[in-house]
C-alpha positions as CSV (number, residue, x, y, z in Angstrom):
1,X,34.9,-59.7,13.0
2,X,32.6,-61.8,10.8
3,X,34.2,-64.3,7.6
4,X,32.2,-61.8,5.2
5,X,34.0,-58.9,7.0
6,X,37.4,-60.4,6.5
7,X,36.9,-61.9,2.7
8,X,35.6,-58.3,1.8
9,X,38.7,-56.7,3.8
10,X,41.2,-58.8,1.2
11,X,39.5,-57.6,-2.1
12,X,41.1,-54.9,-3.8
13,X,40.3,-51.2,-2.9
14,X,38.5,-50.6,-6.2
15,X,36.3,-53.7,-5.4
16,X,35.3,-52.7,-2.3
17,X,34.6,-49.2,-3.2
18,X,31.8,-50.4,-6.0
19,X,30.3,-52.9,-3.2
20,X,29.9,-50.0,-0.6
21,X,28.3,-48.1,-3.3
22,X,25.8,-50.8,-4.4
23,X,25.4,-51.4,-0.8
24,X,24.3,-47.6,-0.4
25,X,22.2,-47.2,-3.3
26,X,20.2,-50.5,-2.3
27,X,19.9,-49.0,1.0
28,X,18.8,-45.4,-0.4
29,X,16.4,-47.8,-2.6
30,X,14.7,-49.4,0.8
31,X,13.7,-46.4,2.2
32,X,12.3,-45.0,-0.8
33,X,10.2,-47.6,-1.3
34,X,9.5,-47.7,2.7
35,X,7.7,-43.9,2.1
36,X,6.1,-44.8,-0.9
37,X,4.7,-47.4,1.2
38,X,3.9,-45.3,4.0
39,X,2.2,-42.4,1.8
40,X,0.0,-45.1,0.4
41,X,-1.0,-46.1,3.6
42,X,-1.8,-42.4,4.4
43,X,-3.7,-41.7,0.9
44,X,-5.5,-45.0,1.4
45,X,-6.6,-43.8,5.1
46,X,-8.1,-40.0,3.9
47,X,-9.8,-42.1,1.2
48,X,-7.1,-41.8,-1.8
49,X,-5.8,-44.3,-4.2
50,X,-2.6,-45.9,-3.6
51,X,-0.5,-44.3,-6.0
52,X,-2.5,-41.3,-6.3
53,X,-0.5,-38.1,-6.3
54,X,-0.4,-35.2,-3.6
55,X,-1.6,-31.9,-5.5
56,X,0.6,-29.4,-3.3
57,X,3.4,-31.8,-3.5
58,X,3.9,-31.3,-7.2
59,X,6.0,-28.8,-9.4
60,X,4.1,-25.5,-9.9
61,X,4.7,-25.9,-13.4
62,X,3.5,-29.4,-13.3
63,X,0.7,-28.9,-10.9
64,X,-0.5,-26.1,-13.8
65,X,-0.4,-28.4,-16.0
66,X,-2.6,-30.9,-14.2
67,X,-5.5,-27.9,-13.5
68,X,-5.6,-27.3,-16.7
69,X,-6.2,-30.2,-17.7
70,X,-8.7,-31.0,-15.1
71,X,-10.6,-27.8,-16.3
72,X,-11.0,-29.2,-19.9
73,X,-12.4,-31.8,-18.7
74,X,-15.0,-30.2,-17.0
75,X,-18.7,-30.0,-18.8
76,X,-18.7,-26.1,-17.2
77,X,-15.7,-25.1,-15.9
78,X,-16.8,-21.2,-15.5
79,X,-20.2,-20.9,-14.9
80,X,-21.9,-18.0,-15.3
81,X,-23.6,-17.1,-12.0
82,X,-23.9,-18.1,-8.4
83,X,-26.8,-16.9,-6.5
84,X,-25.5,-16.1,-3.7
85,X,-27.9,-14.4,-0.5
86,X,-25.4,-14.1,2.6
87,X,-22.2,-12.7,3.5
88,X,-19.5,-14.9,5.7
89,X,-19.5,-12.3,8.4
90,X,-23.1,-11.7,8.4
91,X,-23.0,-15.0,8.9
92,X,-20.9,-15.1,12.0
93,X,-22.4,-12.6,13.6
94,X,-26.1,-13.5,13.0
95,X,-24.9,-17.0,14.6
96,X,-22.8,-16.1,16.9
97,X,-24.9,-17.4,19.3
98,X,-25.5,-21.1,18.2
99,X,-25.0,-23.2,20.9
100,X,-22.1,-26.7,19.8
101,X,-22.6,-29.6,18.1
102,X,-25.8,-27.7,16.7
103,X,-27.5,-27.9,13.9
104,X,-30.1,-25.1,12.2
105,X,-31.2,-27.6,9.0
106,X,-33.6,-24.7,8.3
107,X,-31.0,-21.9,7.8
108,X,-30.0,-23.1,3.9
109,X,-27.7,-20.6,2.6
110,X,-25.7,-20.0,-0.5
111,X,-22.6,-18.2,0.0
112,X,-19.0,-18.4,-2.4
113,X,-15.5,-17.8,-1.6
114,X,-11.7,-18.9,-2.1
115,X,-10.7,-22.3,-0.4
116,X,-8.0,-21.3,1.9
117,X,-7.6,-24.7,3.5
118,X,-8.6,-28.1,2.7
119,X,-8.3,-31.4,4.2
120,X,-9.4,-34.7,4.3
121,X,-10.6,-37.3,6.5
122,X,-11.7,-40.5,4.9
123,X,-13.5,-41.0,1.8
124,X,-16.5,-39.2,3.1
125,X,-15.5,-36.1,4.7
126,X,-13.9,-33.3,3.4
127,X,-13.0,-29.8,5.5
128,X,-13.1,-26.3,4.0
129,X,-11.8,-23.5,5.3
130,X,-13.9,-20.5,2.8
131,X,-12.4,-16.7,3.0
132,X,-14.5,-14.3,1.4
133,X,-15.1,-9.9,2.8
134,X,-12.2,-10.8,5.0
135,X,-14.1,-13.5,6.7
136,X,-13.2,-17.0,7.0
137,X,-15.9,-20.1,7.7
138,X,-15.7,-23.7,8.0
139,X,-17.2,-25.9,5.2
140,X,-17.8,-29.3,7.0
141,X,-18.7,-31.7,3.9
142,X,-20.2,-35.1,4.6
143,X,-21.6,-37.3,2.4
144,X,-25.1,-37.9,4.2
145,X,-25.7,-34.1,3.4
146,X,-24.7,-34.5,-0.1
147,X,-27.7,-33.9,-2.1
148,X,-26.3,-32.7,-5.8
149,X,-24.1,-34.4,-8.1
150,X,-21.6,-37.3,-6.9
151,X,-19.7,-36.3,-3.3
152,X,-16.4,-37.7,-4.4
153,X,-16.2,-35.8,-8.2
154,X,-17.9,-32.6,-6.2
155,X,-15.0,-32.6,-4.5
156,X,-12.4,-33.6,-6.3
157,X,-11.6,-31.1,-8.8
158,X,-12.0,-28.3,-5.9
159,X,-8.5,-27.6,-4.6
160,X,-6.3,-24.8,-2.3
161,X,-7.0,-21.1,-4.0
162,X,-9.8,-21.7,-6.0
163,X,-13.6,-20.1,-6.1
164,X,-16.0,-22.3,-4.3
165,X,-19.6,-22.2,-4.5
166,X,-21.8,-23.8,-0.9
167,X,-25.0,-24.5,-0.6
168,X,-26.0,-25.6,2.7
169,X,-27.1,-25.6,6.5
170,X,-25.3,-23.7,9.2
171,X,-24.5,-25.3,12.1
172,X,-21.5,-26.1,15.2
173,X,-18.7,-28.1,15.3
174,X,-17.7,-29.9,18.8
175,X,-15.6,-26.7,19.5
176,X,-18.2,-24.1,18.7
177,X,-16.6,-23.2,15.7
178,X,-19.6,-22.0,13.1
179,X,-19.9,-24.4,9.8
180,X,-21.5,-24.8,6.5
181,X,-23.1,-28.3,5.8
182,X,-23.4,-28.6,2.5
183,X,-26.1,-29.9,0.6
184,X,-24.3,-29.0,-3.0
185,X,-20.8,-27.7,-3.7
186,X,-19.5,-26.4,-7.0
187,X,-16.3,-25.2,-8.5
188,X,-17.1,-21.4,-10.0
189,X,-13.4,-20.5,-10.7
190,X,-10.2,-23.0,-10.7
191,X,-7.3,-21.4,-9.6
192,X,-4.3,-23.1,-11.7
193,X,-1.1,-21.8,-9.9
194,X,0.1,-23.4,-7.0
195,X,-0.3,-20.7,-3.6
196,X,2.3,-20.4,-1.1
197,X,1.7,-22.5,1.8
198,X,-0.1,-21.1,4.5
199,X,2.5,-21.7,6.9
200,X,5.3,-19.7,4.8
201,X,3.5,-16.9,3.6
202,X,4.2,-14.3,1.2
203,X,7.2,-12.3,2.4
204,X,8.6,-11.0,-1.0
205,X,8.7,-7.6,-1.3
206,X,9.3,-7.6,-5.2
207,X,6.4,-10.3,-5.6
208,X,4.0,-8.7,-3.3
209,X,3.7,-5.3,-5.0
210,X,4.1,-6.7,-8.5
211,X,1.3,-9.2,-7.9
212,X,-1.1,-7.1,-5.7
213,X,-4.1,-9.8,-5.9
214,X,-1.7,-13.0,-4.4
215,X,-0.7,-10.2,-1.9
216,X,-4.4,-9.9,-0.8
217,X,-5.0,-13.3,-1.2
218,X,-2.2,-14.5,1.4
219,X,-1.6,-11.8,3.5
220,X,-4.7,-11.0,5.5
221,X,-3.5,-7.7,6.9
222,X,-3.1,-6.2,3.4
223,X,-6.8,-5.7,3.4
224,X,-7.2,-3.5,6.1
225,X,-4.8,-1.1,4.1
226,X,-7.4,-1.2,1.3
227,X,-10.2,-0.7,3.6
228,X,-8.3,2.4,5.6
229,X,-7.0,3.9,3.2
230,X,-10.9,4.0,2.0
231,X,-11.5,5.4,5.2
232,X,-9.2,8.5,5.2
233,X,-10.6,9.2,1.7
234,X,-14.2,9.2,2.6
235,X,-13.1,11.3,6.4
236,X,-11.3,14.1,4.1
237,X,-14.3,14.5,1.5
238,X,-16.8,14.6,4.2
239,X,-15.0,16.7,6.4
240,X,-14.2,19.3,3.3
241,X,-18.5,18.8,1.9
242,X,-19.4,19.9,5.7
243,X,-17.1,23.3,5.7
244,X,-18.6,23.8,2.1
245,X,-15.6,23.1,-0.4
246,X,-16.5,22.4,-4.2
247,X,-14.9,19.1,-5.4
248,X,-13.3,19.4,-9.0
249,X,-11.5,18.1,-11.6
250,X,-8.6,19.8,-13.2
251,X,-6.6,18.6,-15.9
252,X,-3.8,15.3,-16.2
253,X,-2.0,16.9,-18.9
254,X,-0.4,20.5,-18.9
255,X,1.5,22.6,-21.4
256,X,3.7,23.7,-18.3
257,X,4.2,21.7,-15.4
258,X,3.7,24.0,-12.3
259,X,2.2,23.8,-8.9
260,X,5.8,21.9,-7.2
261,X,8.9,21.9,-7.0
262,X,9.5,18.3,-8.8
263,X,10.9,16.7,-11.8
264,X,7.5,16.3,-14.9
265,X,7.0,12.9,-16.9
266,X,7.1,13.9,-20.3
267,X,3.8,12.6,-23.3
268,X,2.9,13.5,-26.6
269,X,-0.4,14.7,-28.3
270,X,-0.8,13.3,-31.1
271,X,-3.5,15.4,-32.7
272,X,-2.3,18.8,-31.5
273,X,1.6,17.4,-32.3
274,X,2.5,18.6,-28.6
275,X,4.5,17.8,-26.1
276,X,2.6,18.1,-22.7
277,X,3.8,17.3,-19.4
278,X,1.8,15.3,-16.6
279,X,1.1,17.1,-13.8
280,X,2.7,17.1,-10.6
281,X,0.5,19.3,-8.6
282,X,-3.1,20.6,-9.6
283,X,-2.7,24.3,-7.4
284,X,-2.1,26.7,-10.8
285,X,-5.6,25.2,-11.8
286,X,-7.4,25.2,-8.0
287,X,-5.9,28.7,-7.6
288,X,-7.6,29.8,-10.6
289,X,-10.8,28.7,-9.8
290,X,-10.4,30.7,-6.8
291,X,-9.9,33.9,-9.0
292,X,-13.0,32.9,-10.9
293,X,-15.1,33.1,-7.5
294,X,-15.2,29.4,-6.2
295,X,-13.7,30.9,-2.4
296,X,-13.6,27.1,-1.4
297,X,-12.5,24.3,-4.3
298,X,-10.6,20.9,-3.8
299,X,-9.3,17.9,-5.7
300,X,-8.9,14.7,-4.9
301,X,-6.7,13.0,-7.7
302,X,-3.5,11.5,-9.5
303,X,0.0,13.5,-9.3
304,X,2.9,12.4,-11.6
305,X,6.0,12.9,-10.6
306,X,9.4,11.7,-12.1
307,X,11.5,10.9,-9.2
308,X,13.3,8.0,-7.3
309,X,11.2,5.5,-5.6
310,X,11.2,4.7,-1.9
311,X,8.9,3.4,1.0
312,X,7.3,7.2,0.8
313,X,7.7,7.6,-2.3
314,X,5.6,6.6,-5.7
315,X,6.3,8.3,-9.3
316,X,2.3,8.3,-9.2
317,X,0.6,9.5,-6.0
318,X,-3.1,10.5,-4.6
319,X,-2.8,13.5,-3.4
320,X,-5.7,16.5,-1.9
321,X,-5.4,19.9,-2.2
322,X,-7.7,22.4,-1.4
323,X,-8.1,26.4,-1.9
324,X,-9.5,28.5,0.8
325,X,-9.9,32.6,0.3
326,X,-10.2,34.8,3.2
327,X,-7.8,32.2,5.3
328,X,-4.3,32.1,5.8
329,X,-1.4,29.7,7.1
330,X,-2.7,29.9,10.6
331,X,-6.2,29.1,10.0
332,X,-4.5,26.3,7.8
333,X,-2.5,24.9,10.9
334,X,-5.7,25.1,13.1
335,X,-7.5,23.2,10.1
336,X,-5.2,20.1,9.6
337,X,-4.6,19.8,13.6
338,X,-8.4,19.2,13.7
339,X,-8.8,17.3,10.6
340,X,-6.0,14.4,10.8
341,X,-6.1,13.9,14.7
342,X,-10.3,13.8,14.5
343,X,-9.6,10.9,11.6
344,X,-6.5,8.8,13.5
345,X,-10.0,9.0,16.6
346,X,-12.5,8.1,14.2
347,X,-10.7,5.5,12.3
348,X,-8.0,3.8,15.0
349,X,-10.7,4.7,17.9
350,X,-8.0,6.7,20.2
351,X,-5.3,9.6,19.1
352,X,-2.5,7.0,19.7
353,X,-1.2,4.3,17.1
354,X,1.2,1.6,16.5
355,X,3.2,2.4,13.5
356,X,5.4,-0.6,12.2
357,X,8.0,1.3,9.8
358,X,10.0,-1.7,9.0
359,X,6.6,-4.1,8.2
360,X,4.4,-6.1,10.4
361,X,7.0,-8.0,11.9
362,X,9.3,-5.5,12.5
363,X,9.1,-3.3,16.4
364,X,6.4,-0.8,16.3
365,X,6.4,2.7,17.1
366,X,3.7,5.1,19.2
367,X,2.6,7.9,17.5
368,X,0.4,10.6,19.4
369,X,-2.0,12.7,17.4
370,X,-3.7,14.2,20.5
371,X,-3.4,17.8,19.8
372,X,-2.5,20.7,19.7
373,X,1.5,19.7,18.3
374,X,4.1,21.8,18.2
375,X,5.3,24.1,15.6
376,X,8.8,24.6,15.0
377,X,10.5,27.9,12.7
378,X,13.1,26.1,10.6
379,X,15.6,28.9,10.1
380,X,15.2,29.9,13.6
381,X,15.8,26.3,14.7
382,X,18.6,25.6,12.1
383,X,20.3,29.1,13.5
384,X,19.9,27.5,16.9
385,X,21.3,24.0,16.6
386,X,24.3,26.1,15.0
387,X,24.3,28.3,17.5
388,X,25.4,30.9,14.8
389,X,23.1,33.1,12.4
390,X,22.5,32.7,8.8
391,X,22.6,35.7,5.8
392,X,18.8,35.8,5.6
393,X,19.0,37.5,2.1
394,X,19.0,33.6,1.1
395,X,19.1,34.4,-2.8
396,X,22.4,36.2,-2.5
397,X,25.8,34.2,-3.4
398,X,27.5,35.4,-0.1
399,X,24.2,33.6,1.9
400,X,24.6,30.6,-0.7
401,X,28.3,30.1,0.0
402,X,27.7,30.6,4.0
403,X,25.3,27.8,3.4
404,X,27.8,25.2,1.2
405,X,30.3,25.7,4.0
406,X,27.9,24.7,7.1
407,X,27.3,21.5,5.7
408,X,30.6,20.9,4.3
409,X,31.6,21.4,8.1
410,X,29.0,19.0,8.9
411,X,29.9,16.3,6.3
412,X,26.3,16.7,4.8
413,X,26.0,15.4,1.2
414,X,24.2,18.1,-1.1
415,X,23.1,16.4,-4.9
416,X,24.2,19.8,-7.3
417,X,23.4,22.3,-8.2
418,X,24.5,23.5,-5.1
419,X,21.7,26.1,-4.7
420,X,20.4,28.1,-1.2
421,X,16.6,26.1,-1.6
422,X,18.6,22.7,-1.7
423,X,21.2,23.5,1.0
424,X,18.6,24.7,3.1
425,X,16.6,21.4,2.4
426,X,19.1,19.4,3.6
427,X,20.1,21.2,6.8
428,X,16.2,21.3,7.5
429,X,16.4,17.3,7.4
430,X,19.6,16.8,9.5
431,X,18.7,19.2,12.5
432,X,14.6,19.0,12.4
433,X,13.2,16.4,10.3
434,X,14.8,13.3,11.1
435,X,14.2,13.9,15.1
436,X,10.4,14.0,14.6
437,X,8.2,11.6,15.7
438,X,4.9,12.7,16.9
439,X,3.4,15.1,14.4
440,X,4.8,18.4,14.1
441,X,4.6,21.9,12.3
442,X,7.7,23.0,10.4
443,X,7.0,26.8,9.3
444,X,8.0,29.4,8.0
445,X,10.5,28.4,5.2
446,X,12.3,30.6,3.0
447,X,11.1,32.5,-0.2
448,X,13.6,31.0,-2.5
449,X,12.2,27.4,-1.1
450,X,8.4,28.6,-1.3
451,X,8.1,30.3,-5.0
452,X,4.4,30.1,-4.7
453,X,4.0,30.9,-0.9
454,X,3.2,34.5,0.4
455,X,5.8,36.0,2.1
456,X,5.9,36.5,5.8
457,X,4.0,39.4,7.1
458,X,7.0,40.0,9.4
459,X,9.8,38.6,9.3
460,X,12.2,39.6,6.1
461,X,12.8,36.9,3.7
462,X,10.9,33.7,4.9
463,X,7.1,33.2,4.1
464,X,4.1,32.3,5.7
465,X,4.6,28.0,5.0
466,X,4.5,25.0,6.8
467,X,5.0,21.6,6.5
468,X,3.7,19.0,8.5
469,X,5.7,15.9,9.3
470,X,5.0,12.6,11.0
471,X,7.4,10.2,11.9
472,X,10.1,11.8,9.6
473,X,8.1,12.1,6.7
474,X,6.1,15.1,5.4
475,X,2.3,14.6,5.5
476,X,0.9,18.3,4.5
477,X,2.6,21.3,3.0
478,X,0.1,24.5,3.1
479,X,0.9,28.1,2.8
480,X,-0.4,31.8,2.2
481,X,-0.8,31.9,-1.2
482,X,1.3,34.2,-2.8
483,X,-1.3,36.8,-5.0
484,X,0.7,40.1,-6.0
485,X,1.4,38.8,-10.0
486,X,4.7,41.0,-9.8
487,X,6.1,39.1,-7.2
488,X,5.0,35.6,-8.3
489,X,6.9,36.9,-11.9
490,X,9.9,37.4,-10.2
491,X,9.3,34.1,-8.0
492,X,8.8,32.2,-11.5
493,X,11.8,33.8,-13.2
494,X,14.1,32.8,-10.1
495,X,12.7,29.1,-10.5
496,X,13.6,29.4,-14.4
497,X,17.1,30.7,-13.5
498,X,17.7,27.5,-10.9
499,X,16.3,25.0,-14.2
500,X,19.0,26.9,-16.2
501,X,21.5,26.3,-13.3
502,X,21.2,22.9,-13.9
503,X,17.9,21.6,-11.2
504,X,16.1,19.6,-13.2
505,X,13.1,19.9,-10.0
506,X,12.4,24.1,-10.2
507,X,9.0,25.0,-11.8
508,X,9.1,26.8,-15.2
509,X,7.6,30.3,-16.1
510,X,3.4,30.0,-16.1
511,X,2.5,33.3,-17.9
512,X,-0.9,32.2,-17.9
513,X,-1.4,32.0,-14.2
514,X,0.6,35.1,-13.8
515,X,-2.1,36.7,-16.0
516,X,-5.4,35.0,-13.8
517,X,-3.5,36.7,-10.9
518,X,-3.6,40.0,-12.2
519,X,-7.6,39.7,-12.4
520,X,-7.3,39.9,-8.8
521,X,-7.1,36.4,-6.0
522,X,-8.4,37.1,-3.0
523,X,-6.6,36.4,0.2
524,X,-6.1,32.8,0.3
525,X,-4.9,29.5,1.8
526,X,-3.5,26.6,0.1
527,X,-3.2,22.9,1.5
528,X,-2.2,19.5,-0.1
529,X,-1.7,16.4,1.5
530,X,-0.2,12.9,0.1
531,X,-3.0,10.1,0.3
């Protein structure tokens, strides 16, 4: 043991408690100043000041601060145009077969885009990585190409997430990746938030619908939701144009809301001093355009409906409905069969796809379009997992209270009021709907669940409905349309009796529509379908 060991050893134990301190804090002193002195040496290497600070290893609050700073002291910060004359992935494929390390000097270009990526390597070269129609291309600055302004203040106020304008040759790195050389670069649109790192991501939920544009930004596969949902827009209007359907509008804002079964948002005229109701379903209104002699109408639009939220559901939806006379639930069947398994082809390029129901990174699922898919009867199939029969007089109490006791015996939670339509609901979901996968036909539902659906030529008490589910979840419902105005009456005033009882979801009385029935709608078949 050393003297100094030994003298320290006899101090008191306060003494030696403040020298180990001191003795820690000079050490946690060192190494601070060892990395100051290393990140200097790295700063001074890519062509930085000693002392000069790392952007992305700020505070966001500071680092907004210091771009907005740096944008008042530009001459232009936002200037007005950019003229540019190619696309990235034009470029990329017009190029694609540009041999390495080579350069087309004749093949200027002027494209724009976010910086995604930048890095440094010495004072005179600088690496972009520019993302712009879900393309990304290397900007490979140099300061022999630099033609416009001064290289290092060019690119010194660009930084991760803004708008960048190039101006330059295309050419080939060493490993045959495709690059910009440019001859001018300019900063069209500073971006003054800090971005998540590449590396991390944006994985939160909350932030990532809230903030839609950083979602895009980040994520590149929330794009191709964009771009596909697009797709099955475009697929449903031509497909509907080419079997010649009418596209209309009807109205957002009804005296009555109608057309589902489904809980209204409630606004207020001011002019008129009314309360109106945002629709939920746009059928009363289709239907009647039917009655008026347009045999084949549909609508693309916005429903409003004031519900819970979920992974499947939005309290404002696209949905498409369309009206078709002289066709019934079969021809409906036949119709959506050919329509959504012809799109999964044309879109996804084969009737099978991997569905990923917990996100990207979650285990995916195969689904099988090919058709034709099954169709199932849900009483018939309820009666059979049961293996007992139901009271098909479904609006009586004795069939209700049948129902109440099957899924009290099956420890099924029902939401009151504890009516047939909702009991029915949720036996529907326990025994059929939470077992599909690939899609599949659910038909013929009850009257009291199908107030506006024709009833069922023969079989006493259901009607001629179906639902079509994918992967648990109901894509289509379609049905007959119901067109004797007595029994729609009595349909609406059973509807007003379940409101009165308490569900908050059943349609109200349309006298209106009743009356456009009773000038006579032809044989027809109704079809919606959430978007």
């Amino acid at each position: 043991m050393s003297e100094a060991a030994t003298a320290t050893d006899k101090l008191p134990a306060a003494e030696r408690k403040r020298l180990k301190k001191e003795a820690e804090a000079k050490k946690r002193e060192e190494e601070k100043e060892k990395k100051k002195a290393e990140q200097a040496a790295k700063q001074e290497a890519s062509g930085k000041k000693a002392g000069e600070v790392n952007m992305e290893d700020m505070d966001p609050s500071k680092y907004r601060e210091n771009r907005l700073a740096m944008v008042k002291s530009l001459k232009d910060p936002y200037p007005h145009k950019w003229p540019v004359d190619a696309s990235i992935p034009a470029l990329i494929e017009k190029y694609k077969d540009l041999a390495p390390q080579t350069q087309d000097e004749s093949a200027v270009v002027t494209i724009a885009g976010r910086v995604k990526n930048k890095r440094s390597q010495g004072a005179n070269l600088v690496f972009y990585d520019l993302v712009a129609d879900g393309a990304k291309i290397q900007i490979m600055c140099q300061a022999q190409n630099h033609k416009v302004g001064d290289f290092k203040e060019s690119h010194a106020v660009i930084n991760r997430g803004d708008i960048m304008g190039v101006r330059g040759f295309l050419g080939k790195s060493k490993t045959g990746e495709l690059s910009v050389f440019p001859e001018e670069v300019k900063l069209l649109t500073a971006c003054l938030h800090m971005l998540p790192k590449e590396h991390q991501g944006l994985k939160d939920t909350e932030v990532r619908f809230r903030r839609r544009y950083l979602d895009l930004m980040i994520n590149d596969d929330v794009r191709n939701v964009f771009y596909t949902r697009s797709k099955i827009i475009n697929f449903i209007r031509h497909y509907l144009d080419s079997r010649g359907f009418l596209e209309v509008e009807t109205p957002m804002m009804n005296m009555i809301p109608g057309g589902a079964t489904a809980k209204p948002f409630v606004t207020h005229h001011n002019e008129l001093n009314l309360e109106l109701f945002m629709r939920v379903a746009p059928e009363l209104y289709l239907k009647t355009l039917v009655v008026g002699g347009l045999d084949r109408v549909y609508e693309i639009g916005r429903n409003f409906r004031n519900e819970g939220m979920d992974l499947t559901h939005n309290p404002e939806f696209t949905a498409c409905e369309f009206y078709m006379a002289y066709a019934d639930y079969n021809d409906l069947m036949d119709i959506t069969e050919e329509l959504i398994s012809s799109m999964v082809l044309n879109i996804k390029g084969s009737y099978k796809i991997e569905y990923h129901p917990d996100g990207p990174e979650g285990e995916p699922i195969e689904i099988d379009f090919t058709p034709p898919w099954p169709r199932i009867s849900m009483v018939e199939e309820i009666e059979k997992k049961l293996n007992q029969k139901l009271n098909r007089d479904f609006a009586s109490e004795p069939a209700r209270k049948q129902l109440e006791e099957v899924c009290e015996k099956l420890k099924l939670e029902c939401p009151p009021p504890l009516t047939s339509a909702r009991l029915l609901d949720k036996l529907c979901g326990h025994f059929i709907e939470d077992h599909i996968v690939n899609p599949t036909f659910i038909t013929e539902h009850p009257q009291i669940m199908s107030p506006l659906a024709k009833w069922h030529r023969s079989k006493e008490g259901l009607t001629e409905r179906f639902e079509m589910f994918v992967n648990t979840k109901e894509l289509c419902n379609a049905y007959t349309e119901l067109n004797d105005p007595e029994r729609q009456m009595q349909c609406f005033m059973g509807q007003a009796a379940a409101k009165e009882a308490g569900d908050d979801e059943a349609q109200g009385v349309d006298h209106d529509f009743v009356t456009a029935l009773e000038h006579g709608l032809p044989p027809t078949g109704g079809w919606g379908c959430g978007i």
